[in-house]
Phi, psi and omega in degrees: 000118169313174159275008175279294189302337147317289192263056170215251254277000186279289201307288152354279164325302196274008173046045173245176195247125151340288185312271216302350178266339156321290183290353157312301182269014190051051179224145179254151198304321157346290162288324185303321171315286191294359171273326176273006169257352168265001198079022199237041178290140186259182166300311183306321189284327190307305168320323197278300180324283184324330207260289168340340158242022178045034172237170159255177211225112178251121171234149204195153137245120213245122187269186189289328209288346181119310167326108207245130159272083183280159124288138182284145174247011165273333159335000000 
C-alpha cells in the first residue's frame, strides 16, 4: 500500500473528503494531490493528517525483540 492509499483509505475510513483534510491541514488540494502522486508526503503532514484527524500516525523500525526505534514528532 502507497502512502497515497493510505491516506484515501484514512479519509475513506473516517468519512471525510481529501479537500476538507487539505483545508484541515492547510494545504490546497491542488498541491497536496500532486505530493500524493509523487510520493512525497513528508513525515510532518502525515503527523499534521494524524492529528487532524484524531488518529495516531507511527513511523518505526521494530527490531526482532519487539523494541520500536521511533522518531519523536515531538521535536
Amino acid at each position: 500500500m502507497t502512502t497515497s492509499d493510505m491516506i484515501r483509505t484514512l479519509c475513506e475510513k473516517q468519512n471525510i473528503s481529501l479537500a476538507k483534510l487539505c483545508r484541515r491541514i492547510d494545504q490546497t488540494p491542488q498541491n497536496f494531490n500532486k505530493k500524493l502522486k509523487r510520493g512525497t508526503v513528508s513525515f510532518e503532514e502525515m503527523m499534521a493528517i494524524a492529528k487532524a484527524l484524531e488518529v495516531e500516525y507511527e513511523q518505526a523500525f521494530v527490531l526482532p525483540n519487539g523494541e520500536k526505534i521511533c522518531l519523536n514528532h515531538n521535536d
